[in-house]
N, C-alpha and C positions, 0 to 999 in steps of 0.2 A: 786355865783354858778359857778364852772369851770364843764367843760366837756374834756374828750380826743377823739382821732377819734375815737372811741370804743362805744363813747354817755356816759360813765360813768361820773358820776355827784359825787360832792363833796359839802360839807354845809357850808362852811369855816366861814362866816361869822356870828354872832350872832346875830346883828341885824336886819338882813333879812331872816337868816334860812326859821321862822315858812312860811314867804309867800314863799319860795323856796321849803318846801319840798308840799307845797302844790299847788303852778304853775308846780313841774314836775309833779304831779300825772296825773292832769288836760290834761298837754301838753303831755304826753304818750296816753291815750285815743282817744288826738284828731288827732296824729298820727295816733293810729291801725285804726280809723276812715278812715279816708286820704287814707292809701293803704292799703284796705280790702281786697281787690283783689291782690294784690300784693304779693311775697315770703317777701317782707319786714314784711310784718305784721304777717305770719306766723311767721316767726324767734322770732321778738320780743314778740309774744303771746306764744311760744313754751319755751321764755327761762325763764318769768313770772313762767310758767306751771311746769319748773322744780325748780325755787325756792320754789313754793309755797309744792312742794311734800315733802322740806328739812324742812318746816317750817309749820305744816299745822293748828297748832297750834297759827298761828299769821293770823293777817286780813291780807286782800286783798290789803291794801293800804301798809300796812307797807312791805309786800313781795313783791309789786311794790317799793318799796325805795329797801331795799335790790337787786332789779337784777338792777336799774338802779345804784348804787351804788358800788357793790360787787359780780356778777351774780353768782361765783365760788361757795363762801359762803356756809358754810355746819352747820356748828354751831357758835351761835353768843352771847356774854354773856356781863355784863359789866365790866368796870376796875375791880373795888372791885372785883366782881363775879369772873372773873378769877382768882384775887388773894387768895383769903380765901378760896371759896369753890374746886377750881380745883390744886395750887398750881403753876399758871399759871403766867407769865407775860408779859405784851404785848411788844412788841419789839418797841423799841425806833424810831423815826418819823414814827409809823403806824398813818395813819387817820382813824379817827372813822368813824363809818357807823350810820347814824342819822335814829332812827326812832319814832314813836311816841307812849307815854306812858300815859295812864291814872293816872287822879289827880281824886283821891277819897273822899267825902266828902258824907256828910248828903245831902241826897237831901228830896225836897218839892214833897211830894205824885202828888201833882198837878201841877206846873209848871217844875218841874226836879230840878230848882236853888237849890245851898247852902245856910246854912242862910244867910251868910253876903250878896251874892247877891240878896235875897229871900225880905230882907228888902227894894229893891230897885225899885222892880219889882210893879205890879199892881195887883198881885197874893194875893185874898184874906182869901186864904186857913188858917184855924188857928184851925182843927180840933182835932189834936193833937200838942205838941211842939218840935220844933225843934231837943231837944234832943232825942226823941223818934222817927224820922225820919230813915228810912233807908241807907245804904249807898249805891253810886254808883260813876263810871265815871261822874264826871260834866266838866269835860273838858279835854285836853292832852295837853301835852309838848313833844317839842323835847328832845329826850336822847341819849346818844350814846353809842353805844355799838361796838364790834370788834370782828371778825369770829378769828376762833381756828386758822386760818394762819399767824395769825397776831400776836400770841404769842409763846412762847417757854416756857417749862419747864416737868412740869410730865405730861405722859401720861393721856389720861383718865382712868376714870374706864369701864370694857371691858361691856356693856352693855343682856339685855336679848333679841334678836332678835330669837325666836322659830320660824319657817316657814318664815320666812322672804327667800324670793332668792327660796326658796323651794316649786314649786307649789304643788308638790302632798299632801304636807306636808298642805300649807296655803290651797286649796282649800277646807276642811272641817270647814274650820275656820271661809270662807266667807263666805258658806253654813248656815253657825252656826248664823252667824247673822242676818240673818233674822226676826226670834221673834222681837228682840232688833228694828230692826225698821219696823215691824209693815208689814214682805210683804213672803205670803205663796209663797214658791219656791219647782221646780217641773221640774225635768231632764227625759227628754223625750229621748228615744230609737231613732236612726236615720229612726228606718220602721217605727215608731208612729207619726213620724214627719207631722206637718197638718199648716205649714207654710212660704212652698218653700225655697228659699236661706237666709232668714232671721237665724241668731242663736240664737236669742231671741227674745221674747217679753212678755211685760208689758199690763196687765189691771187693770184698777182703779177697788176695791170692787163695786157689784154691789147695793150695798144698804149701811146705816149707820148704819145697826146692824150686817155686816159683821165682824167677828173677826179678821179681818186683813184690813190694806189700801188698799193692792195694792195684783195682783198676777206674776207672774212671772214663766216661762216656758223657759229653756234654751236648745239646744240639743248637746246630749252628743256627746264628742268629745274625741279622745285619748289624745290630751293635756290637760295636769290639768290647765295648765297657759292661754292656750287659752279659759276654762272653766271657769276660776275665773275671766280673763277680762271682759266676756261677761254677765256676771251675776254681776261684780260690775258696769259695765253700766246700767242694767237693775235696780238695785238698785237705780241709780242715777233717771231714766225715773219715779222710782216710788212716789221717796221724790221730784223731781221737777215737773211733771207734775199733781200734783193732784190742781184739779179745774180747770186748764186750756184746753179750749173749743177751741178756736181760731185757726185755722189749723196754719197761717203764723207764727203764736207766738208758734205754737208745732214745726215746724221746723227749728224756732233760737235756742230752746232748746235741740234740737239733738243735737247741738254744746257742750252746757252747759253738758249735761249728756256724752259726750266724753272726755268733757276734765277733768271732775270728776274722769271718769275711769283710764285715764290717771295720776294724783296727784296719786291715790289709789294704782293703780295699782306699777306706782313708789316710792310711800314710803314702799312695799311690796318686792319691787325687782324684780316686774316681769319684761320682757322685750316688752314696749311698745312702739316700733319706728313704728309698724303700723298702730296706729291711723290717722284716716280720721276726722281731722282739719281742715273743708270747710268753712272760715270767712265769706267767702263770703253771707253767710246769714245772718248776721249782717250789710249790704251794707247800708240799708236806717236809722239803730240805730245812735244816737247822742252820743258825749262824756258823758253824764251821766247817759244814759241807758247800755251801754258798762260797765262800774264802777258798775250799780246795778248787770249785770250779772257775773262779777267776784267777785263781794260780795255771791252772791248767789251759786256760784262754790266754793266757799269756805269754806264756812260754810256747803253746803252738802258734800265734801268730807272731812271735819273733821266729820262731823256726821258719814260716813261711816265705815274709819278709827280705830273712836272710837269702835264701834259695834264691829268691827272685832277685834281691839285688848283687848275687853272686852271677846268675845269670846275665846283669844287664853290664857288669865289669867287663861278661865275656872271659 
C-alpha cells in the first residue's frame, strides 16, 4: 500500500490487497478517533461526507476506499463498463481505485454458507435443498474500478436531474416524501411557532397504532433551501432516533442526522457548508462503533434520497 502526502492510498499489490483495503478502513476510524477534537478530523469526516453524497448508492466502507483513494471522484465504473456501456476508455497508466464487490451464491437459510462451504460447516440445516436456497452476498472481493477522470472518449448521456440545485422547485419533492417513509410533516407559521430558536423538531408516534412513525414540524422560512435542509434533517431524527431512550446516545445521533442532511442535502445541490459537524460527541466511541455510525448514515441517507427521488418520478 503507497500513500502521498495528501494520505491517498493505492492497492498495488495482489497479494496483500484484501488485508490492505481492510487495515485502511480500520486505520481511518482509528484516526477520526484520535483527533475528534481536532479540525483534522473534521476535514477527513467532511471529505468521507462528500464522497459519500456522489455515491450514496454504495456502503460506507467502499466510499471510505473511494475518498482515501480518489477523494475528487464523481463517477466510477469498470474497464469493460466504461468500454461497452459508456464508449469510454481509460487512459493509459491510470490506477484503479480498489473497492469491494459481492460474490453471490446460494446461501443456507441458517448458517448464511454456500453449498460448497455449507458441506463443511456444523450447520445442520437440510430442510430444503441447496438448489432451492436463496441467493445472496456470501462473501466480497476486491474489484477495480476508475472515476470518469480517468478516461477519455464520448461524453455522457446528459442525465434527468428535475429540482436538483433548484430548492423551490425540490422543496415539494422532500415534502412529498414523507408518506414514503412513514413521518406526518407540518410547516408551522413563524407567530404559531411554540419552539423558541429551534427550526425543527421531531416526535416519535405516540402509540403503535399511530399511522405514521414519527411527526415532524419545521418553521417556515423564506428559504426553500433552508426549508428542505431542516426537514431532511428532521427526517433523518425520525429514521434514526426511533427506540432510542438514552439521552448521551440521542446526542451522538444529532451528529448522525446532520450529516445525513448534509449527503441529502448535497446530492440535491443544495448548498450545505453550514452544517454544525461537532465530532466531538463521538470523543469516548471506539473504532468500530464510529464504522457502525457511518454505516447507519448511510444507509439513512440513501433511504432518504430514494424517497425523494421516488417522489420527483412522481
Amino acid at each position: 500500500m503507497a500513500s502521498d502526502a495528501n494520505s491517498r492510498v493505492s492497492f498495488e499489490t495482489n497479494d496483500t490487497r484484501k488485508d490492505e483495503m481492510h487495515s485502511t478502513i480500520e486505520q481511518w476510524a482509528e484516526e477520526l478517533v484520535e483527533n475528534v477534537e481536532a479540525a483534522k478530523a473534521s476535514d477527513q469526516f467532511q471529505q468521507w461526507l462528500d464522497v459519500q453524497s456522489r455515491f450514496h448508492d454504495y456502503s460506507h466502507r467502499n466510499t471510505l476506499l473511494i475518498a482515501r483513494q480518489c477523494p475528487d471522484a464523481t463517477k466510477v465504473a469498470g474497464y469493460r463498463t466504461w468500454q461497452e456501456e459508456f464508449d469510454r476508455q481509460v487512459t493509459e497508466g491510470e490506477q484503479a481505485i480498489w473497492i469491494w464487490a459481492p460474490i453471490i451464491a446460494r446461501q443456507c437459510p441458517d448458517c448464511g454458507n454456500s453449498p460448497n462451504y455449507h458441506e463443511n460447516t456444523d450447520c445442520e440445516y437440510d430442510e430444503t435443498p441447496p438448489e432451492e436456497w436463496s441467493k445472496g452476498a456470501v462473501s466480497f472481493r476486491p474489484v477495480p474500478v476508475f472515476d470518469i477522470s480517468q478516461t477519455e472518449g464520448e461524453p455522457l448521456p446528459e442525465l434527468e436531474t428535475a429540482a436538483r440545485g433548484d430548492a423551490a422547485a425540490l422543496f415539494p419533492t422532500v415534502t412529498g416524501a414523507a408518506d414514503t417513509l412513514g413521518v406526518q410533516v407540518s410547516v408551522v407559521g413563524a407567530d404559531e411557532w411554540e419552539h423558541g430558536r429551534a427550526k425543527g423538531v421531531c416526535q416519535p408516534a405516540d402509540d403503535e397504532t399511530d399511522e405514521f412513525d414519527a411527526s415532524v414540524e419545521i418553521k417556515s422560512r423564506e428559504s426553500p433551501a433552508a426549508k428542505a435542509a431542516v426537514l431532511i434533517h428532521e427526517y433523518a431524527h425520525a429514521l434514526l432516533h426511533s427506540g432510542v431512550t438514552d439521552n448521551p446516545e440521542r446526542e451522538k445521533r444529532e451528529v448522525e442526522a446532520e450529516s445525513v442532511a448534509y449527503i441529502v442535502g448535497r446530492y440535491f445541490g443544495l448548498d450545505m457548508s453550514g452544517s454544525a459537524l461537532y465530532l466531538a460527541a463521538w470523543q469516548s466511541d471506539g473504532p468500530e462503533t464510529i464504522l457502525e455510525r457511518l454505516g447507519r448514515i448511510s444507509r439513512t441517507a440513501t433511504k432518504v434520497i430514494e424517497a425523494i427521488g421516488e417522489c420527483q418520478r412522481g
